[in-house]
C-alpha positions in Angstrom: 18.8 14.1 8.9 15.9 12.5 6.8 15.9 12.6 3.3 12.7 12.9 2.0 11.2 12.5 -1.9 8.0 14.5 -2.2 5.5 13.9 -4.8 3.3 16.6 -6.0 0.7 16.4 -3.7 2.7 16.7 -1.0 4.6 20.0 -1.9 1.2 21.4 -2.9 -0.2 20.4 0.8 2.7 22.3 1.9 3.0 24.8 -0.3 -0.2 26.6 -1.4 -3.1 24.7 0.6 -1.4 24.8 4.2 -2.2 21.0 4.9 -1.7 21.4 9.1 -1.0 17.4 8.8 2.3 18.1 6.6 3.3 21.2 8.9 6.0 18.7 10.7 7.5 18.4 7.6 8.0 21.8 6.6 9.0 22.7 9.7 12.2 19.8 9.6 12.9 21.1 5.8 13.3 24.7 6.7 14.9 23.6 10.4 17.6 21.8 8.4 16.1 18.3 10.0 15.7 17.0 6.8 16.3 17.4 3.4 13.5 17.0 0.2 15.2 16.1 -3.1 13.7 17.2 -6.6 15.0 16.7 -10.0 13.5 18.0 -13.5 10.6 16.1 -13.8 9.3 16.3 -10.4 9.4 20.7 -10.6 8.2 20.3 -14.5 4.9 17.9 -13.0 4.8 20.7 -10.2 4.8 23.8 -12.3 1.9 22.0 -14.9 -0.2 21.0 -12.1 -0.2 25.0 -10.3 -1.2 26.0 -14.1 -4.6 24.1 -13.8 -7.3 26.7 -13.8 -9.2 24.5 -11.6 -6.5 25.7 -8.9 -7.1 29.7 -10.0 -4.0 30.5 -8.8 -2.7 33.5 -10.0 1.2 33.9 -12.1 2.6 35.8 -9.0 1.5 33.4 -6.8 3.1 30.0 -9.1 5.9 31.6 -8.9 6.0 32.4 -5.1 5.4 28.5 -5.1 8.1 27.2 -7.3 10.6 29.8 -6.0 9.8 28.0 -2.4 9.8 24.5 -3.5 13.6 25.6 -5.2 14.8 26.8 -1.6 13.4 23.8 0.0 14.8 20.9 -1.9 17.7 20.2 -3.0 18.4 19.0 -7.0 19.2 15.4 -6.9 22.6 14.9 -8.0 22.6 11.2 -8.5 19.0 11.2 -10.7 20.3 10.1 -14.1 19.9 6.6 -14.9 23.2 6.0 -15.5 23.8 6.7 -11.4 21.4 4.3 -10.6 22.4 1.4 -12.6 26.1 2.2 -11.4 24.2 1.5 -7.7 23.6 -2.1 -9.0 20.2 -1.9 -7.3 16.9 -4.5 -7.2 15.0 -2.8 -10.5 12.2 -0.4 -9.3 8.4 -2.0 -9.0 6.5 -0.5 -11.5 4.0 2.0 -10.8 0.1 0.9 -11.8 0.4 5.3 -12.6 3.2 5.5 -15.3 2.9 9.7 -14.2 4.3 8.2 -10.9 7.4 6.4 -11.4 9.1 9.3 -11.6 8.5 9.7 -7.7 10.3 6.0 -7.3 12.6 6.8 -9.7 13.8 10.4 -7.6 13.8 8.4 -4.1 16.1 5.5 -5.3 18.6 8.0 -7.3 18.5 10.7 -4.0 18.9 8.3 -1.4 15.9 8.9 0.3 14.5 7.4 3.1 11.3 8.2 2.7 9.1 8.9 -0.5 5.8 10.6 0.7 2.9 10.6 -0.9 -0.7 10.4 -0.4 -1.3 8.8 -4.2 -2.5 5.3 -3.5 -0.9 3.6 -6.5 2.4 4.7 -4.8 1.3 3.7 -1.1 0.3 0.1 -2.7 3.8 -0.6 -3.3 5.2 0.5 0.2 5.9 -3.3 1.2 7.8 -3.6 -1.8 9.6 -0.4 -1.6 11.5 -1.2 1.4 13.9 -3.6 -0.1 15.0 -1.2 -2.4 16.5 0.8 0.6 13.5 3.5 0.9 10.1 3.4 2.5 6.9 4.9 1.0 4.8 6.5 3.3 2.2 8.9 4.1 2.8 12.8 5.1 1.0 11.7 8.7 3.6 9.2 9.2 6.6 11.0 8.7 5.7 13.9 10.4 4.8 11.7 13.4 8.7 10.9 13.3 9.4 14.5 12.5 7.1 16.2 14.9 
C-alpha cells in the first residue's frame, strides 16, 4: 500500500474541483491501495483555504469537503516532533515557502512515500527529499504508478 502526504492543492483537486489527472489517486485511497496521512495543521490550512470567497463555496458544501478529506486520511500518529527526533533522521531541507514545511514535516513523521504536490517550492526540493526516505512528486506521477 502507498502512503501518500497530500498538500492542499492536491485534496482540493480531488475534492471540490474534480482534477481527472488526480482521479488515480482517489480511486487507490477509497480502494484501500493507499493510504493519505493528515495531521492538524494540514486540515486547519485546508479548512482556511475552502473559506476564501474567491472559491464561493458555500458552508454545506466546506463541510461536505472536510468531512471527506477526514474519511480519506488517516491522522498521523507519529507527527509530533518529539517522534521524529526519536527517528534520529537527516533534518528536513527547508522550504523557500515557510506555509509549506508543514507538508515535509507530515511526510517524514507519517512515513510516507510519497509527498504530492503541485507547489513548486516543494517539487524543487524532490532531489533532496529522497534521502530522507520520501519522494516529492507530482499528482501525474503517482497516479501513473497508481493507475
Amino acid at each position: 500500500m502507498l502512503r501518500l502526504a497530500l498538500d492542499t492543492n492536491v485534496v482540493l483537486d480531488l475534492l471540490h474541483f474534480s482534477d481527472a489527472a488526480a482521479a488515480p489517486i482517489e480511486r487507490a485511497l477509497r480502494e484501500g491501495r493507499a493510504v493519505c496521512f493528515c495531521d492538524a495543521a494540514c486540515r486547519e490550512e485546508l479548512a482556511q483555504v475552502l473559506s476564501r470567497a474567491r472559491f464561493g463555496i458555500s458552508g454545506g458544501r466546506i463541510r461536505h469537503i472536510l468531512d471527506d478529506y477526514a474519511a480519506l486520511a488517516q491522522p498521523c500518529a507519529d507527527c509530533s516532533a518529539a517522534a521524529v527526533v526519536a527517528a534520529e533522521l537527516p533534518p528536513l531541507p527547508l522550504c523557500r515557502d515557510p506555509d509549506d514545511q508543514k507538508f515535509l514535516e507530515l511526510a517524514r513523521a507519517a512515513r510516507a512515500d510519497f509527498l504530492v504536490t503541485k507547489d513548486k517550492a516543494l517539487l524543487a526540493l524532490a532531489k533532496k527529499s529522497a534521502r530522507l526516505g520520501f519522494r516529492i512528486a507530482a499528482p501525474e506521477t503517482v497516479a501513473t504508478l497508481l493507475a
